[in-house]
N, C-alpha and C positions, 0 to 999 in steps of 0.2 A: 595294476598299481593305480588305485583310482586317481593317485596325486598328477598322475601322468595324462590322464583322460582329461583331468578337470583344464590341465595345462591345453593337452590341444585344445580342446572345446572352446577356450578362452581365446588363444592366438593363432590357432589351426586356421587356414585359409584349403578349401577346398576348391579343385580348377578341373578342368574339364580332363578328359582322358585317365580318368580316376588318378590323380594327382593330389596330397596331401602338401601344402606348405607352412613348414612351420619351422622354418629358418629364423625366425626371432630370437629362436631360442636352444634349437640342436645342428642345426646343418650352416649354419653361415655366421650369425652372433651365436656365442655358444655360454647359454648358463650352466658354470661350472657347479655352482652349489646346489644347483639342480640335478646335476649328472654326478655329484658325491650321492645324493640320493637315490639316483638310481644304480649307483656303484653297491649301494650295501645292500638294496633288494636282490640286484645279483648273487651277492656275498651269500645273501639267505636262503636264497632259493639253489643252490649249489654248494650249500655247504658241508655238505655228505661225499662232494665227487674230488677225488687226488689230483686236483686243478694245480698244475706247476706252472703253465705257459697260457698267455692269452694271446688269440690271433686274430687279425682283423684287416679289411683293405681300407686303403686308403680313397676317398679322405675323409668323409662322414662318422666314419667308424670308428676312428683315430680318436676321438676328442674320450667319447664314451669308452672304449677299451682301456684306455691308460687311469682314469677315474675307477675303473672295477679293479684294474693290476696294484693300484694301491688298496685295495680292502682287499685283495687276495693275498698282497706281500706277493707279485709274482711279476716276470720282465712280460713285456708287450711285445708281439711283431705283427708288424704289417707289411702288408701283401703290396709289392710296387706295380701302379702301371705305366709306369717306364724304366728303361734301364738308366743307371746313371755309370759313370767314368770311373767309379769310383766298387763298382760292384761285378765278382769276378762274374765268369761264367758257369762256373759250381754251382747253378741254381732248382729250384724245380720250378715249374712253368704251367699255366692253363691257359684256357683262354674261354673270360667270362664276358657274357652279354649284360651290358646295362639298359634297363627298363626306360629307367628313367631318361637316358641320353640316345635312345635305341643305336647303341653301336657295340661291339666286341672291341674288349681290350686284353691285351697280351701282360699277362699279371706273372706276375715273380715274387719269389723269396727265396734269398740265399740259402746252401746247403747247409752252412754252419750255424743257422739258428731255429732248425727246426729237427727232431731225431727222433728214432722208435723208443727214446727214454720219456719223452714229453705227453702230458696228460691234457688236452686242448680244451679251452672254453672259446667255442668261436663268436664274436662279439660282431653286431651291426646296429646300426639305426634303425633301417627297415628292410620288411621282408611281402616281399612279393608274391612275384614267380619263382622266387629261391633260386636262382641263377647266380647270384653272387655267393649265395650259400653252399650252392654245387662245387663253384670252384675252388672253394677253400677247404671244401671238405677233400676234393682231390689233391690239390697241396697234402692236406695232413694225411692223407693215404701213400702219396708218393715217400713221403718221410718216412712211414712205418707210423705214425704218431697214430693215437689213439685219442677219437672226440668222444671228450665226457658229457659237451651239450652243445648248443647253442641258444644263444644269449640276444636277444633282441629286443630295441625300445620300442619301435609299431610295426603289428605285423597287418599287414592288410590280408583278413581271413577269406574277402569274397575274391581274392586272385589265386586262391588254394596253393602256395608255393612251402604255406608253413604244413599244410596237411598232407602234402605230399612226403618233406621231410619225417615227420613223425610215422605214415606209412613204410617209410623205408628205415624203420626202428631209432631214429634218432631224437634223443631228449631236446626239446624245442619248448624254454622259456622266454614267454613275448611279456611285456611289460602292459601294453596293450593292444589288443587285438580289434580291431573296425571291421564291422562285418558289414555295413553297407554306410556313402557318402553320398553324397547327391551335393553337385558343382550348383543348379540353378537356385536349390535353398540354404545351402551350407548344412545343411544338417548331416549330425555322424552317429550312426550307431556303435554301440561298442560291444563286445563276446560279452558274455558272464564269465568270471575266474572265480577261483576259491580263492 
């Protein structure tokens, strides 16, 4: 999605430890009419797959997965990492490593909204080492659900987490893919896509 490249390239702040920031505009202020456009590139690129449910953790994910569940016409769940007072113990459970935060979190989702009827588009911002990716493909494994893809706004292609995924036969649409950054010039390369 070149419209997505020009956007980081413009407000994209690159930092050390191969670190992209672009919270201006996806992970902290969040432009919505941005993320309806990248709701209907989703739409386009999956519009072949029996997409009933969209799934995603919280909380970067959140903004972008419910923006796509309205061009799909379909409900959203996200993945908790905490339990709250209010959510039984009927749930299924992983426990995913964040990159970004380096620590393991204990992620949930109730049993009652996710089922071996549900056809999954798993939605994230970004993708790495596919760690986040892992664990919500295990969620929708423990369900019985079936992932029709995965849905992602930047993948970062030199930490191989998205080629990994696609090794292990899973459809993995990235919006944009960076194959090399450099923190001391800001400079970003991006894949080629059709």
């Amino acid at each position: 999605m070149k419209l997505l490249e020009e956007r980081i390239r413009q407000e994209g702040i690159v930092k050390s430890g191969s670190v992209l920031k672009v919270d201006s505009f996806i992970n902290h202020q969040m432009d919505v009419l941005f993320f309806d456009k990248m709701g209907a590139e989703f739409k386009r690129l999956y519009a072949d797959a029996p997409i009933n449910k969209i799934l995603t953790i919280e909380a970067s994910g959140i903004g972008i997965a419910i923006i796509a569940g309205l061009h799909f016409g379909v409900p959203v769940v996200f993945a908790k990492k905490s339990r709250s007072s209010n959510i039984s113990d009927d749930v299924y459970h992983t426990v995913i490593h964040s990159y970004t935060h380096n620590n393991d979190n204990n992620v949930i989702v109730s049993r009652e909204y996710l089922s071996p009827e549900d056809h999954l588009l798993i939605i994230d911002d970004f993708l790495a080492n596919g760690c986040a990716m892992e664990g919500l493909i295990d969620l929708a494994h423990q369900a019985g659900a079936t992932v029709e893809g995965l849905g992602i706004a930047v993948e970062k292609g030199f930490q191989k987490g998205g080629d990994k995924l696609r090794q292990e036969g899973y459809r993995v649409e990235s919006l944009a893919i960076i194959e090399s950054m450099d923190a001391a010039t800001g400079e970003i390369v991006f894949r080629e896509q059709d």
